[in-house]
N, C-alpha and C positions, 0 to 999 in steps of 0.2 A: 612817350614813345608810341610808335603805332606800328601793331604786331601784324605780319601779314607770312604767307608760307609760302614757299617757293616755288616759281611760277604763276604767283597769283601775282596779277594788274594793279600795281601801284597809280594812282591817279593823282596827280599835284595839278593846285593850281596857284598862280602867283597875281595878286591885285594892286595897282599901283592906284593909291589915296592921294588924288588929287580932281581938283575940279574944273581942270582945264581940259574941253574936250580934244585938243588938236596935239595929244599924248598918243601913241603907241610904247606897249611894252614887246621886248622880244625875249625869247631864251637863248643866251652866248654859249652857256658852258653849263654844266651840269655834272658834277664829278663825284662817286663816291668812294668810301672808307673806314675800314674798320675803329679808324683815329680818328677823333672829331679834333683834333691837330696837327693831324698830318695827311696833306690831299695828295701826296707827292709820294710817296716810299710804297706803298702797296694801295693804290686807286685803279678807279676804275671809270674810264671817260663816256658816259651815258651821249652828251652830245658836247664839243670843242669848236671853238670858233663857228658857231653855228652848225656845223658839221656833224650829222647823225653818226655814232660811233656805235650804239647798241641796236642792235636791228629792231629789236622791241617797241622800239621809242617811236610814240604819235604823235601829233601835234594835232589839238582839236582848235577847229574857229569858236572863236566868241562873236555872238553882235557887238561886245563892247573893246573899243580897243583897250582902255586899261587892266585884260584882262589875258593872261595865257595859261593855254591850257595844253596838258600832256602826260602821257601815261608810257610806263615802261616796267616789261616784267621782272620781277623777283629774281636774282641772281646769285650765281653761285656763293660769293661772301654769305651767304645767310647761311649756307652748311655747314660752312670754316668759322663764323665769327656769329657769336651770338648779338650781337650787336652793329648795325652797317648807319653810316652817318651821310647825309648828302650834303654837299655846297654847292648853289646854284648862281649863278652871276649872270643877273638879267640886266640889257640898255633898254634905255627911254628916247624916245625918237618924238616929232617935231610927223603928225600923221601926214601922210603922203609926200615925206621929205623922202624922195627915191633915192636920194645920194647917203642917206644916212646910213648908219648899221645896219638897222633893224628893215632894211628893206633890201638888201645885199645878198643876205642868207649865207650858204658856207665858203667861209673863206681858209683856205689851204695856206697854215704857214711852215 
């Protein structure tokens, strides 16, 4: 676990192990939960279909594309639940494939 207090800057980053330069990674969704089994019944949507949901939420550049990087503050679940769990669902994209996901950004469904 990794303990942090409310309102303090969560910082994640997600690396994709491969050795093909012409990879980008993107962030789709980002959802958390007091249930590391349940993302659906009491969640909370940090970022949806690429779509910023939590105003908190950054998106920092990397020089590297196998690499994304983002930060978003500590939120209420942490007062109500001792315990908050994240599931993040990142695509791999084909770099500078503009038709792809990962170069679309939010999509509204």
């Amino acid at each position: 676990p990794y303990y942090i207090d409310l309102n303090q800057n969560l910082y994640l980053q997600a690396y994709l192990h491969s050795s093909d330069p012409n990879l980008t990674v993107f962030v789709d969704t980002c959802v958390a939960s007091p249930d590391p089994h349940d993302f659906n019944t009491l969640a909370y949507d940090i970022i949806k279909n690429g779509c910023i949901r939590d105003a908190s939420y950054v998106t920092y550049r990397s020089p590297y594309n196998h690499f994304a990087r983002f930060k978003f503050n500590a939120f209420e679940f942490i007062s109500r639940h001792t315990l908050v769990y994240l599931r993040c669902e990142l695509v791999v994209c084909r770099l500078r494939d503009y038709s792809s996901r990962c170069y679309r950004g939010c999509i509204s469904r």
